[in-house]
N, C-alpha and C positions, 0 to 999 in steps of 0.2 A: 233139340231141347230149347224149353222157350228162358232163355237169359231175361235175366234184371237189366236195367241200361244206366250207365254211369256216364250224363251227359256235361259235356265242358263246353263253355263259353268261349269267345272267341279271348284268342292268347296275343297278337301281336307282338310278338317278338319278346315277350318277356320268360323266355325256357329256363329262369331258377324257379317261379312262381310256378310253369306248368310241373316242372318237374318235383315241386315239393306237393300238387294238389295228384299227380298221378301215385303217389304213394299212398294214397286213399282209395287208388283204384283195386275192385279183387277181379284179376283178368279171368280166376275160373268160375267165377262167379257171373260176373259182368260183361255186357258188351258194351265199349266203351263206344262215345258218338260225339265228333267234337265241330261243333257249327260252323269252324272256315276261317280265314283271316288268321291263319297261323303267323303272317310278316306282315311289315309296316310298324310304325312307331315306335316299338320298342327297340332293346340295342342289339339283339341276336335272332333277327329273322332267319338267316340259315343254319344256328343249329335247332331252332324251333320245326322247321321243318325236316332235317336231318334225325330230330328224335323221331319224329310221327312215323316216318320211313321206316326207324330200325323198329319202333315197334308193332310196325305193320306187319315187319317178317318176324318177328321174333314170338308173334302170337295171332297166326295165321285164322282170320277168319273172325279174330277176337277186337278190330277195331275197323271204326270207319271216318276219315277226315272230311270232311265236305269240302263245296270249294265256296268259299266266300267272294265278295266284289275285289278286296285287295287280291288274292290272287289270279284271279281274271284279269285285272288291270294289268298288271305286274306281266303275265304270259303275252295282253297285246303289247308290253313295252318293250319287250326281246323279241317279240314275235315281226315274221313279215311287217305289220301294220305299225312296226316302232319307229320310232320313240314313241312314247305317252306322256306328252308336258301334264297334262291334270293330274295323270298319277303323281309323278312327280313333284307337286305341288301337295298333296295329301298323306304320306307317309315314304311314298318312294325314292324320294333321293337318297332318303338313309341305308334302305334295302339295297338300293346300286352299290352303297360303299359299303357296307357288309359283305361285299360280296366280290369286292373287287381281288385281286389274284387267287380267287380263285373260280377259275374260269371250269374246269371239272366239276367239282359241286353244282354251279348254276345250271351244266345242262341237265344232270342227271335232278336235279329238283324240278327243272322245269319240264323236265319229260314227265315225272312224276306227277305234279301238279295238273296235267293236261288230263289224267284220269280222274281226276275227284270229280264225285258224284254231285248231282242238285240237292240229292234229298236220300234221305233212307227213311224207312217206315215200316209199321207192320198194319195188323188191323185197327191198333187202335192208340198208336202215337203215328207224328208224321214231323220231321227236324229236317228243318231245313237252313238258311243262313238268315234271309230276314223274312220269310213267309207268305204265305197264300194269301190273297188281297182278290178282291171282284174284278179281277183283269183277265184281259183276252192276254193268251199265252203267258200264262208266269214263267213258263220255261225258258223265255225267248230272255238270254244272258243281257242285252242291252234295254230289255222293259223297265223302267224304273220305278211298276207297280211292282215288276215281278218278284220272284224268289232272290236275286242277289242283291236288290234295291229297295224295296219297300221300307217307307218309312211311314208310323200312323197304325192304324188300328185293321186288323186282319179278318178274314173272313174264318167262320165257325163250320169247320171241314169233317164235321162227324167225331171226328178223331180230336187227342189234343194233342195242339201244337207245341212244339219247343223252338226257339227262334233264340238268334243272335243278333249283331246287327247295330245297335243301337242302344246304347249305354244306357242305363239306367240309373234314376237321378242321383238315387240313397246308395250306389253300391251295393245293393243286392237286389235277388229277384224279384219279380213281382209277374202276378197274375191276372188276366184280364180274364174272369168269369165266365162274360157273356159270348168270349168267341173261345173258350176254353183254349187261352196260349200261356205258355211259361216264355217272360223274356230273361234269358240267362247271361248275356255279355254285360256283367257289371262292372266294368271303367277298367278292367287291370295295368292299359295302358294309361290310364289318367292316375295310378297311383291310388285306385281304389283297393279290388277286389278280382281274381279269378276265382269262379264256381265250377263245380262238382254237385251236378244234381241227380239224385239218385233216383228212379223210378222203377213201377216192375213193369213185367214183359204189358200189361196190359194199364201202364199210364198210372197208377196210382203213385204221390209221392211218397216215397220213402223215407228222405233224409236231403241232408243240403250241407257241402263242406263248402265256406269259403275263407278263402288264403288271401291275406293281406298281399300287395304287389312289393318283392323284393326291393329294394333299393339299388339293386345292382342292375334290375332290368330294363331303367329310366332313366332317361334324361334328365336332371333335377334343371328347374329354370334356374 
C-alpha cells in the first residue's frame, strides 16, 4: 500500500514539541519520515531518541528516522575515533550531560543510531538530512557538499526533495521551485517552530502542522 508521508523536521532535543506535533501523526494512515538530528541543543536529547526507538517497534514498518550530522558526530564522539572537541563545541556537551548515569541508554541508543539510514525515498519524493547538491559522493558521511552537510542550494533530482538541516529564516518552511526542495527544520531548537509536513505517496502537499517550541524544551538565555 502506497502510504501518505507525515514528514518532521529536525527535533534537537526538544521531545515535548515532538511529542505534541506527533499527535498529528495518523500512523495508519501515514509513514512517518523524520530528517535526523533527533539530539543536540535542546534539553532531552535521550528521551528524543528513546521516543523515535519506542515508536519504531511499536509501529513496525510505520516510521523511519534518518541519521543527521549531529548524530554522526555524537557516534564519532563515543566511538573508537573519540572524543569530538567540535562536536562538542556545537550542541554536544549538553547531549554528554543528558546522558550522563546513564550509561545503559547511551549504548543501546548509540547501537541504534548506527542504523539510521542516509535517505528514504520512493519514485517520486527522496528526504534526506540536508540533501543532494552536484557532488561527487553525497553519500560519503564526511562530504560537506554531501547528504549530512550541505548547506546552499541543491540539485533538481527528478523527484522532490525534503531536507532538514538548516533552519529557516521565518520559522516555517519554504520551497525552492527550481530544484523542487521542501526545506522543513524551522528553528524548533531556536524557539521557533517544529513541522509536520504532510505529502502523498507521490509528493503532492497536503497540509503543514507547525508547533510552537515548548518552553520546557530550551535553554532560555
Amino acid at each position: 500500500m502506497n502510504h501518505n508521508l507525515f514528514l518532521v523536521g529536525d527535533v534537537h532535543g526538544c521531545y515535548h514539541t515532538f511529542r505534541e506535533l506527533l499527535g498529528h501523526w495518523r500512523p495508519d494512515e501515514e509513514l512517518l519520515v523524520q530528517t535526523g538530528d533527533l539530539v543536540d541543543r535542546g534539553r532531552f536529547g535521550p528521551e528524543c531518541v528513546q521516543l523515535a526507538m519506542e515508536l519504531e517497534q511499536q509501529y513496525p514498518g510505520r516510521t523511519v528516522f534518518l541519521l543527521g550530522n549531529h548524530e554522526y558526530e555524537m557516534q564519532k564522539h563515543f566511538g573508537p575515533r573519540g572524543p569530538n572537541p567540535a562536536w562538542l563545541g556545537w550542541g554536544g556537551r549538553a547531549t554528554v550531560q543528558q546522558y550522563q548515569g546513564r550509561a545503559d541508554m547511551l549504548q543501546h541508543h548509540l547501537a541504534w543510531l548506527a542504523h539510521r539510514p542516509f535517505t528514504w525515498e520512493n519514485n517520486y519524493v527522496l528526504v534526506s538530512h540536508a540533501g543532494f547538491a552536484d557532488t561527487d559522493a553525497p553519500l560519503d558521511a564526511e562530504n560537506m557538499d554531501g547528504v549530512l552537510w550541505r548547506r546552499g542550494p541543491l540539485q533538481n533530482m527528478g523527484r522532490r526533495q525534503v531536507v532538514g538541516h538548516t533552519p529557516t529564516p521565518e520559522g516555517t518552511p519554504t520551497f525552492d521551485a527550481a530544484a523542487n526542495v521542501l526545506n522543513i527544520d524551522t528553528g524548533a531548537c531556536f524557539g521557533q517552530n517544529l513541522t509536520g509536513m504532510r505529502l502523498s505517496f507521490t509528493g503532492e502537499l497536503l497540509g503543514q502542522i507547525l508547533i510552537p517550541t515548548s518552553l520546557l524544551d530550551i535553554v532560555l538565555a
